[in-house]
C-alpha positions as CSV (number, residue, x, y, z in Angstrom):
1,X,64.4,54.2,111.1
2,X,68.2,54.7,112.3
3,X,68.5,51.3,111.6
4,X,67.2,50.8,108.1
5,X,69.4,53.7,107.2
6,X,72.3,52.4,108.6
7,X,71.6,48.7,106.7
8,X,70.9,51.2,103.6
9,X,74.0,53.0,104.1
10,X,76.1,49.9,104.9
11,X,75.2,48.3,101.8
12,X,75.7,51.7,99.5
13,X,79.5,51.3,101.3
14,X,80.0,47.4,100.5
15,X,79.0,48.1,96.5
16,X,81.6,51.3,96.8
17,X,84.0,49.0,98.1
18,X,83.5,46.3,96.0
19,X,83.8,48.9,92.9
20,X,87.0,49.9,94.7
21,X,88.1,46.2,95.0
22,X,87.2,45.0,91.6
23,X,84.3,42.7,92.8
24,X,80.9,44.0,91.4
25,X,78.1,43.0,93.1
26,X,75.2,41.3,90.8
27,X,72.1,40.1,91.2
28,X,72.9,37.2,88.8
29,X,75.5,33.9,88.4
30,X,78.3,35.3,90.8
31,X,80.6,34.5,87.6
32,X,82.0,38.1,86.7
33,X,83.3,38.1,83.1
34,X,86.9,37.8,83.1
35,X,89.1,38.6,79.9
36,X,91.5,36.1,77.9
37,X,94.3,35.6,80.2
38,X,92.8,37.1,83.6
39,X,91.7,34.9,86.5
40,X,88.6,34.7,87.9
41,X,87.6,35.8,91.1
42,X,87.4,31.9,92.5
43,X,90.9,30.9,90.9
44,X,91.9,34.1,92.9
45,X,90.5,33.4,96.5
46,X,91.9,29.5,95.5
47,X,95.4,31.1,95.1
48,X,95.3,33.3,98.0
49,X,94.7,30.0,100.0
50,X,90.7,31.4,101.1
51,X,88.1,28.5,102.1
52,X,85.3,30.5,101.3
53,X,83.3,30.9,97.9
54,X,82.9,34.5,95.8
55,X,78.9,34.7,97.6
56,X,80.4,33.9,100.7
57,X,83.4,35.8,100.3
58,X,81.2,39.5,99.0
59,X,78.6,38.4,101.8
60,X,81.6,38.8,104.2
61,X,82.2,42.3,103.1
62,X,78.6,43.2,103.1
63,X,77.9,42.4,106.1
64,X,80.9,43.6,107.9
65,X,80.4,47.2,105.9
66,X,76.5,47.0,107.4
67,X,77.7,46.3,111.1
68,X,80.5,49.0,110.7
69,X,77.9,51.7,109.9
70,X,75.3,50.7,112.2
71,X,78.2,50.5,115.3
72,X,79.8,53.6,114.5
73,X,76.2,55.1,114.2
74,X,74.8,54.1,117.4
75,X,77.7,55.6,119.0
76,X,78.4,59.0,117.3
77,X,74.6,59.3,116.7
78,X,75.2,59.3,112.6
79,X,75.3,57.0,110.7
80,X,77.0,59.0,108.0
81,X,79.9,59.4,110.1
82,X,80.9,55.4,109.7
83,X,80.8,55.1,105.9
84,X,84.3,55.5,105.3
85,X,85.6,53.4,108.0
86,X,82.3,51.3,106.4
87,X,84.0,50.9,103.5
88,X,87.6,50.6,104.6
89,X,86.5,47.4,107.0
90,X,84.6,46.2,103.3
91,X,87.5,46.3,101.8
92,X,89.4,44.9,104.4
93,X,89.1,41.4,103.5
94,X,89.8,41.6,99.8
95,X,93.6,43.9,100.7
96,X,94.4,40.7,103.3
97,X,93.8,37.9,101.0
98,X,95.1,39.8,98.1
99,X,98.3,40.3,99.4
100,X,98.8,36.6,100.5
101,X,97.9,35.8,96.8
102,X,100.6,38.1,96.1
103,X,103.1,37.0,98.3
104,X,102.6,33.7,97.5
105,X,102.8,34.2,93.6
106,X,106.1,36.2,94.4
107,X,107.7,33.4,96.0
108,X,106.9,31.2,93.3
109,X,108.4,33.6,90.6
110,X,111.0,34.4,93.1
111,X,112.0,30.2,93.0
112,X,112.0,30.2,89.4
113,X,115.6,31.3,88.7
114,X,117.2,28.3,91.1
115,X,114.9,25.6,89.5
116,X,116.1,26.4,86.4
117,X,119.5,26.8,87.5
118,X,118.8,22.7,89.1
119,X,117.0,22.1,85.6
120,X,120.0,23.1,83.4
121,X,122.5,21.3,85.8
122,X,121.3,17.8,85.6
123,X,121.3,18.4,81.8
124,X,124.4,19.3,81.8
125,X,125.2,16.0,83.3
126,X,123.6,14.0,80.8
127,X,120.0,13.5,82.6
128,X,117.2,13.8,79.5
129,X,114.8,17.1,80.6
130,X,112.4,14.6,82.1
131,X,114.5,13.5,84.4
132,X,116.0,17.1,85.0
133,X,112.2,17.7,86.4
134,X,111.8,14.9,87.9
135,X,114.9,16.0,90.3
136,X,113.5,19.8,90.5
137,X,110.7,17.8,92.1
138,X,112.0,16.0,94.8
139,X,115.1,18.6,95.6
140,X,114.3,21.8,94.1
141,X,113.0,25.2,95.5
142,X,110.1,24.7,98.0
143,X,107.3,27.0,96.1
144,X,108.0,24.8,92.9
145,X,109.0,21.4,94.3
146,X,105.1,20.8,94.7
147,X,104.2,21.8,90.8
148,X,107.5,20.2,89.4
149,X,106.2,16.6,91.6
150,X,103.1,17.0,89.7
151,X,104.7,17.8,86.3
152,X,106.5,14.2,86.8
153,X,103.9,12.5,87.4
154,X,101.6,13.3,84.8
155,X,104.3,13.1,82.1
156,X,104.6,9.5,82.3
157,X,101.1,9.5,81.8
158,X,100.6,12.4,78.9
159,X,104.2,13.3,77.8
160,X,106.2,15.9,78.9
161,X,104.8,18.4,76.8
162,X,101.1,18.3,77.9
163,X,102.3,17.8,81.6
164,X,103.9,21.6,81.2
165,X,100.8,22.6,79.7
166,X,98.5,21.8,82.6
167,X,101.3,23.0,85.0
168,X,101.0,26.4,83.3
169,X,97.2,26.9,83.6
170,X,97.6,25.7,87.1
171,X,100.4,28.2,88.6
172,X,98.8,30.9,85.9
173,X,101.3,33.9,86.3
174,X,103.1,35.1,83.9
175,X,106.9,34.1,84.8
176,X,105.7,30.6,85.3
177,X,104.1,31.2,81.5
178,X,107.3,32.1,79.9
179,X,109.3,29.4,81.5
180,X,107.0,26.3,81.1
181,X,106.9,27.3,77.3
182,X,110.4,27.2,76.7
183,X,110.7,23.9,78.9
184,X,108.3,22.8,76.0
185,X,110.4,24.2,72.7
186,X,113.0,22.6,75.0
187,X,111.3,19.2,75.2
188,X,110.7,19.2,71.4
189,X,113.8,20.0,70.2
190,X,116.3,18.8,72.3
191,X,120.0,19.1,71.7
192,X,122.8,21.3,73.0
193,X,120.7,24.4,72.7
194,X,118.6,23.6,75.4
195,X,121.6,24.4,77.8
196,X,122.3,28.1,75.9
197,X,118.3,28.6,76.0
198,X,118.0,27.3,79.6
199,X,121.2,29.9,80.5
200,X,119.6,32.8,79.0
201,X,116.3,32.3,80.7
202,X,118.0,32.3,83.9
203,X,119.4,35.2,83.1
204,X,116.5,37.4,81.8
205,X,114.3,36.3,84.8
206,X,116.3,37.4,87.2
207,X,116.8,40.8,85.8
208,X,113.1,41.0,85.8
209,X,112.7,39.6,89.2
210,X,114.7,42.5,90.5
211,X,113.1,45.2,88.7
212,X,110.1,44.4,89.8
213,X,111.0,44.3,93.6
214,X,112.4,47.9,92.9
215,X,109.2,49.6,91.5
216,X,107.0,47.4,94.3
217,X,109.5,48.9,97.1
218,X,109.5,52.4,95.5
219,X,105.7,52.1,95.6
220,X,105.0,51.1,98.8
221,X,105.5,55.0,100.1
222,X,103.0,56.4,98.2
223,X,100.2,53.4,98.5
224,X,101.0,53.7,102.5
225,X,100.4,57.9,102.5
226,X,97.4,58.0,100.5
227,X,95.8,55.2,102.5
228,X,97.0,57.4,106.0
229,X,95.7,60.9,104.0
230,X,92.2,59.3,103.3
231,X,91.5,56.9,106.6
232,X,93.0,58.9,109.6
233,X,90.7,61.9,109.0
234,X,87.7,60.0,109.1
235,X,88.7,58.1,112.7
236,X,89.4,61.5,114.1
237,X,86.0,62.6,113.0
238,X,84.7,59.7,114.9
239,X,86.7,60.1,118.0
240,X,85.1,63.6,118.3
241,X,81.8,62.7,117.5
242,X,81.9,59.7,120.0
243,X,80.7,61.6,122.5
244,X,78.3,64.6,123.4
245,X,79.3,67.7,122.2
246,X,79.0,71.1,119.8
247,X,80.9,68.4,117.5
248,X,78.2,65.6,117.3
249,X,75.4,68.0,117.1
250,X,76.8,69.6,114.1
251,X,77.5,66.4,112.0
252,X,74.1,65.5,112.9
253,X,72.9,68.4,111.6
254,X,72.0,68.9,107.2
255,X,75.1,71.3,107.4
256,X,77.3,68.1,108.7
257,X,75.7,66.0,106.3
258,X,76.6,67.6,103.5
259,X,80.1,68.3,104.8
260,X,80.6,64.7,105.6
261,X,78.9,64.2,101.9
262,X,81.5,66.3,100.2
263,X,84.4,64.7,102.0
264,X,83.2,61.8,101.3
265,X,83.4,62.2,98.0
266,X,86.8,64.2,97.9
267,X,88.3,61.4,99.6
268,X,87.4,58.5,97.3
269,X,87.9,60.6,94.3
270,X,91.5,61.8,95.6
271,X,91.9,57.7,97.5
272,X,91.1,56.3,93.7
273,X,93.3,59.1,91.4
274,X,96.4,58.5,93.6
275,X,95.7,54.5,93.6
276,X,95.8,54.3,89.6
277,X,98.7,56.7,89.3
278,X,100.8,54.6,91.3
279,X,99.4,51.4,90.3
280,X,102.2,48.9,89.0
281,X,100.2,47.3,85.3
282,X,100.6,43.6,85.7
283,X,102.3,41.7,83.1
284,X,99.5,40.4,81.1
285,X,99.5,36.4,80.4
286,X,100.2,36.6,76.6
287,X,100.5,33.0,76.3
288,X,97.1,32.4,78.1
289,X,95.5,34.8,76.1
290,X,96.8,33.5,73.2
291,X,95.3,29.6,73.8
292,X,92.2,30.8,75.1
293,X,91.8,32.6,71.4
């Protein structure tokens, strides 16, 4: 019986996490409906370099929320003790591999200014913009060199101009959107404004690069105390239920339950309030949203 509430239990944390997360669970196509612009949850686990499919990757979380709960029952003698640390170790996987997608998308927008900088050189020297990327791509920044290769190779194929295009659904961030286009207007008209355009670009993205790595760092306080507020609670309540005690035998009692209930419930309310105040909005992908349209 212990056990079939625990697996209950474990899978009531894993949906909670996922609805934390952003991953719903359904019992149909794991294709989530994504809006104009927004990546789906395989383009995401792609990005954030993860072998593992969306079932796979849910299935992960499920079952490492069910063998949390049934753990931290058998040895505090309650299963409701472990659902928040249930639903922390759920979540787990999803924080990891969504802050290597974001640290790998930031040093791709990061490298952006200094390819353009090698871009607008070589056309200052007289090299046609093809060629210009063709250099970015064998000497430019290392998070680009890969997508400016590419970009040369298919635009002896296509043209520039549809090369750029596929380049931009491939890195799909919003920099990368704003950059590729103007590499297009650039392509198309030509001339001596491409340099004053190129400069300008430079120049804006940068600003906007460091803005944004001031709100992330004055951020990063906040997201780290209202994680510490809502987990460490919960892992002293297990460290005195571990073992026997007046403590144990009152959270395995109907008056612990419902005291664990209602923190429960006070701590993912307060967890999810704090999180979407001090969430950053991303920049949408206006551009993406637009051609899906």
């Amino acid at each position: 019986m212990r056990l079939l509430a625990a697996t209950l239990l474990g899978v009531a944390a894993a949906l909670l996490a996922g609805a934390i997360i952003g991953v719903p669970l359904r019992m149909q196509r794991w294709r989530p409906r994504r809006r104009p612009g927004r990546e789906s949850w395989d383009e995401r686990l792609r990005r954030a370099g993860a072998r593992v499919s969306v079932v796979q990757f849910v299935a992960g979380s499920v079952a490492a929320g069910v063998a949390t709960v049934a753990l931290i029952g058998a040895v505090t003698g309650s299963v409701f003790v472990g659902i928040v640390p249930a639903i922390a170790v759920a979540a787990t996987p999803s924080a990891y591999f969504g802050r290597r997608r974001a640290r790998s998308l930031r040093m791709v927008q990061a490298a952006w200014p200094d390819a353009l900088r090698d871009v607008l050189a070589s056309v200052a020297a007289g090299r046609s913009l093809l060629q210009a990327v063709h250099e970015v791509g064998e000497h430019g920044p290392e998070p680009l060199r890969e997508a400016f290769a590419q970009i040369s190779a298919r635009a002896r194929m296509t043209g520039l101009a549809a090369a750029l295009e596929v380049a931009r659904e491939e890195l799909a961030d919003p920099v990368s959107d704003r950059v590729l286009e103007v590499l297009r207007l650039a392509d198309e008209t030509g001339g001596a404004i491409v340099r004053l355009v190129l400069a300008d670009l430079v120049t804006s993205i940068t600003k906007d690069l460091e803005v944004a790595d001031q709100v992330e760092t004055d951020g990063l306080e906040m997201r780290i105390n209202a994680r510490s507020v809502v987990a460490l609670p919960w892992f002293v309540l297990v460290a005195l239920t571990a073992g026997r005690g007046p403590f144990r035998d009152f959270y395995r009692s109907g008056a612990g339950v419902a005291t664990i209930a209602i923190g429960l419930v006070l701590s993912l309310g307060g967890f999810l309030l704090v999180t979407r105040l001090g969430r950053t909005p991303p920049e949408p992908r206006v551009l993406a949203a637009r051609a899906e349209s």
